[in-house]
C-alpha positions in Angstrom: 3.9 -15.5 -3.8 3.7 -18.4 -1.3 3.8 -16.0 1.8 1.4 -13.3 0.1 -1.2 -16.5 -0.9 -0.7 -17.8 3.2 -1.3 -14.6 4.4 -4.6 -13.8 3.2 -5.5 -17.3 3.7 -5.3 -16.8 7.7 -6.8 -13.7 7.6 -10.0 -14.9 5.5 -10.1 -18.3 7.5 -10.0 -16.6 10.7 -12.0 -13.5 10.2 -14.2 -15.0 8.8 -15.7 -16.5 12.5 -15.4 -12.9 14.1 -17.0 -10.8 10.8 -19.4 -11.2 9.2 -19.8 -11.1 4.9 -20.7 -7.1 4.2 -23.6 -6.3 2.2 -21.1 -5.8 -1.0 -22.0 -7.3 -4.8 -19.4 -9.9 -5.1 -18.3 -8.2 -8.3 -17.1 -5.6 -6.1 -15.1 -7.8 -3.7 -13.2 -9.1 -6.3 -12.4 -6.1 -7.3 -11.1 -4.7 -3.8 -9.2 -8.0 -3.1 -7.3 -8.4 -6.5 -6.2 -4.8 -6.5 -5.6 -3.7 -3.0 -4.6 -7.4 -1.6 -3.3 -9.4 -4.5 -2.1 -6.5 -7.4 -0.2 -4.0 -4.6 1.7 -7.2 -2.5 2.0 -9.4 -5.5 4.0 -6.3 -7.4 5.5 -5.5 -3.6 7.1 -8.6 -2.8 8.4 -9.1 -6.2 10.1 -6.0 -6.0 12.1 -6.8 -3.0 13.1 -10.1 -4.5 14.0 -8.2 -7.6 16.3 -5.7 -5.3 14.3 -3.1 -3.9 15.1 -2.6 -0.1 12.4 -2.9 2.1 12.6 0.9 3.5 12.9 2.6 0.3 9.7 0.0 -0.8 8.2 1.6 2.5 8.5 5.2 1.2 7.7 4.7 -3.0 5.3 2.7 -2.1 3.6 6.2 -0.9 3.2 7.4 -4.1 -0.1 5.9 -4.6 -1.2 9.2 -3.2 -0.4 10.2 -6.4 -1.7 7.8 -8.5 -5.3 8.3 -6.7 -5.2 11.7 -7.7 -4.4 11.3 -11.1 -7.3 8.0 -11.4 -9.9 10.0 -9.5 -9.6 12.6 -12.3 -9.4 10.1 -15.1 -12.6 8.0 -14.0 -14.3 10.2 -11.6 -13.7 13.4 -13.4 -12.5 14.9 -10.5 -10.7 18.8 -10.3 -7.0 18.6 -9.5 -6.4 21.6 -7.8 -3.1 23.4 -8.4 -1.3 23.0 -5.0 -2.2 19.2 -6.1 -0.1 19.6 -9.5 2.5 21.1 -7.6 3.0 18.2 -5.3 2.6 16.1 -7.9 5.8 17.0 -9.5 7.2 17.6 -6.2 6.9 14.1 -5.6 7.9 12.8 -9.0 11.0 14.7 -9.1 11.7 12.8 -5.5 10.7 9.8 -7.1 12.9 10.3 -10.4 16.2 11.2 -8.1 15.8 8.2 -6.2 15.4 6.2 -9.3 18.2 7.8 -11.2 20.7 7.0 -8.1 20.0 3.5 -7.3 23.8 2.7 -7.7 24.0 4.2 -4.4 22.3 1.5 -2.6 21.5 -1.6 -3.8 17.9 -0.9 -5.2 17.9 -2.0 -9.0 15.9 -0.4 -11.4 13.3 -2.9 -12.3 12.5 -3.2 -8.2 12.0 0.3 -8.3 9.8 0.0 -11.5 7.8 -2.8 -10.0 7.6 -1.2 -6.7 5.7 1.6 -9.1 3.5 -0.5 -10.2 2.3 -1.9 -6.8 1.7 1.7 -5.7 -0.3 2.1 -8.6 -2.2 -0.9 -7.8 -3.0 0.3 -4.3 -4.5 3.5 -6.0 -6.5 1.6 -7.9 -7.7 0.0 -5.1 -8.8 3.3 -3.4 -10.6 4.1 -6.6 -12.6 0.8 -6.2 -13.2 1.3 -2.7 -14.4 4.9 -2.8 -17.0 3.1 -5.9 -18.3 0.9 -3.4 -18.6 3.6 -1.0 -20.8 6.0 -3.5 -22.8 2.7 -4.3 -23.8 2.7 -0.9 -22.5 -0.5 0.0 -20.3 -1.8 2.9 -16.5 -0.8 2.9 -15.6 -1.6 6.7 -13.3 -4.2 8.0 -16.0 -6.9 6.5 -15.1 -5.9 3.3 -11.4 -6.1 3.9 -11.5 -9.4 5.5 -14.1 -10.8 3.3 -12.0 -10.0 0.3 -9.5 -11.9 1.5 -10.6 -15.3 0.3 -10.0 -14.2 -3.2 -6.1 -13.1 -3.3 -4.5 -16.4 -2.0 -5.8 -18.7 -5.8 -3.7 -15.9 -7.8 -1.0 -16.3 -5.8 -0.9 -19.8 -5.2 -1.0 -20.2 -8.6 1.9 -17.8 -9.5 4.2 -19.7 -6.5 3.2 -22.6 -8.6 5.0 -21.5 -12.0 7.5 -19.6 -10.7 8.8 -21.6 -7.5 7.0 -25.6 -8.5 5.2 -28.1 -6.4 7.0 -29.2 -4.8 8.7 -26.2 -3.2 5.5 -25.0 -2.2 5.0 -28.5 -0.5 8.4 -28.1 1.3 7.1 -24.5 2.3 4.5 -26.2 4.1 6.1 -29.0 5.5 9.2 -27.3 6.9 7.5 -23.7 7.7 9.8 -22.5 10.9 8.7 -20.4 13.8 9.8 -17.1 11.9 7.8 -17.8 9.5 4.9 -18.4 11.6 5.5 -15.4 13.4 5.6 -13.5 10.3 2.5 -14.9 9.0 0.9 -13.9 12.4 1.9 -10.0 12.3 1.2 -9.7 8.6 -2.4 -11.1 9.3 -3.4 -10.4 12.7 -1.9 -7.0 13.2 -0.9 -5.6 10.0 -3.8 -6.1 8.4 -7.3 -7.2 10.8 -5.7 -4.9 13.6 -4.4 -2.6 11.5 -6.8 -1.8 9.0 -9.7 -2.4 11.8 -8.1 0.7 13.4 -7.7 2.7 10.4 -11.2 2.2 9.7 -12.1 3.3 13.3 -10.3 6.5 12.9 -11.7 6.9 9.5 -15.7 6.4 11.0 -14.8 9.1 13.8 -12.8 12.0 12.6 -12.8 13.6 9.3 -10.3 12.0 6.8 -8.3 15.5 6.8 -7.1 14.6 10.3 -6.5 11.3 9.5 -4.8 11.1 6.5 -1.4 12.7 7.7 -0.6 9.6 9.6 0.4 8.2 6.1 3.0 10.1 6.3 5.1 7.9 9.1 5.2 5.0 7.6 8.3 5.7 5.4 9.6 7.0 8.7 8.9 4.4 10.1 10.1 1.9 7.6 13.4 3.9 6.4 14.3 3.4 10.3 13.8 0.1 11.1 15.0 -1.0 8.0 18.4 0.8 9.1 18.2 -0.6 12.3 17.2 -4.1 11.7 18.3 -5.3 8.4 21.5 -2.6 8.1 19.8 -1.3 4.9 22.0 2.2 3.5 20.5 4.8 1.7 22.5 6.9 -0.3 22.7 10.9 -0.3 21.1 11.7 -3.3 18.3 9.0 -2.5 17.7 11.3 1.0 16.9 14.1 -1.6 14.7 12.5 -3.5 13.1 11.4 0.0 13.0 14.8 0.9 11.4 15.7 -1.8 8.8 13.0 -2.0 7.4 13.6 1.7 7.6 17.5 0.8 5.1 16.4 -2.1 2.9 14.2 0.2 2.8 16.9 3.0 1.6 19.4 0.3 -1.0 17.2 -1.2 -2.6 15.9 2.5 -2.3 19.7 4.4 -2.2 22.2 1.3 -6.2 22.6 1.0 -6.4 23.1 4.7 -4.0 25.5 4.3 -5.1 27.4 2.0 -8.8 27.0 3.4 -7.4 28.4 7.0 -5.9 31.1 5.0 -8.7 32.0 3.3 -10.9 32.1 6.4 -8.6 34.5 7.8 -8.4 36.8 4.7 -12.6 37.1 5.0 
């Protein structure tokens, strides 16, 4: 909680002088920056201190592909096309075998359950981001830095109850250069660098294109995680992986696919 509450702290404190606030009801704001920066990291983090490894986080954590769907039809009454059932339970199923096997590793249920939740939070998010967007209003990097003055009183308050004063105080007092350091990538290039990209990609090509690169970050996760912290997935969990990028893959490409195809049938 301490690290989450630092984290958007630098990023609000800092952005701040180099963005300027977006033309967004405040109302809105909130809502961006307790889903999609406090809900999904706060349930995150939690999760890998409750044992969920960092690159199985990385790939479950994808599911909020998912979720969106299943939120744009219940508030925006959206159609869910049937290639998108199909990887829905493509995906679940993935989902479910890497849940059911966590004795293989060294996940635990309830970090799997929590990391769940913080997908689900994420969705949310995009539900309350593409709201602001049909409003009209700003949802560029302003809005994402801007936002970021609300997350760090939730979790400063939840370090508070769960870790005490005066831990939080020693956090502060004795914060070592990896820490730093980690603070720096989380904020700088994770998120202002990160997300200022993504929303450069997202201005200039259509989100069809753009949406795939999703796709690597479990790659990119389940490897590093391997090859920095030693982190061993089991051979039932690479099914249900498998089986979960299968259902991504289908979601993101299936209506091109099918819309190619059909263009070629005519």
């Amino acid at each position: 909680m301490m690290l989450g509450g630092l984290r958007f702290l630098v990023i609000a404190v800092i952005g701040s002088f180099f963005f300027a606030r977006p033309k967004t009801p405040l109302k809105w704001i909130l809502a961006y920056g307790l889903s999609l920066n406090f809900g999904q990291f706060a349930f995150l983090f939690t999760a890998m201190e409750f044992g969920m490894p960092a690159g199985l986080a990385s790939l479950v954590l994808q599911s909020q592909a998912i979720f969106t769907l299943l939120f744009a039809a219940l508030f925006f009454k959206e159609y869910v096309r049937p290639y998108q059932l199909l990887s829905i339970g493509v995906a679940a199923s993935g989902l479910a075998v890497i849940g059911l096997h966590g004795e293989d590793t060294s996940m635990t249920a309830i970090g799997f359950g929590i990391t769940l939740a913080a997908a689900s939070s994420w969705a949310f998010g995009n539900i309350v981001t593409k709201t602001i967007s049909r409003k009209g209003y700003e949802s560029n990097v302003n809005l994402i830095v801007w936002s970021c003055w609300f997350p760090p009183i939730p979790f400063f308050i939840g370090s508070y109850f769960i870790d005490g004063g005066d831990v939080m105080w020693s956090n502060i007092t004795q914060i070592d250069w990896q820490t730093m350091a980690t603070l720096a990538y989380l904020s700088v290039v994770a998120t202002i660098m990160g997300y200022g990209l993504w929303s450069y990609l997202m201005s200039r090509y259509s989100a069809g294109t753009v949406a795939p690169l999703t796709l690597g970050v479990p790659v990119v996760g389940l490897t590093s995680t391997a090859w920095i912290l030693d982190e061993k997935i089991g051979s039932y969990q690479w099914i249900g992986i498998a089986l979960v990028l299968a259902g991504l893959i289908m979601n993101t490409l299936g209506g091109r696919w099918l819309a190619r195809r059909a263009n070629q049938q005519a």
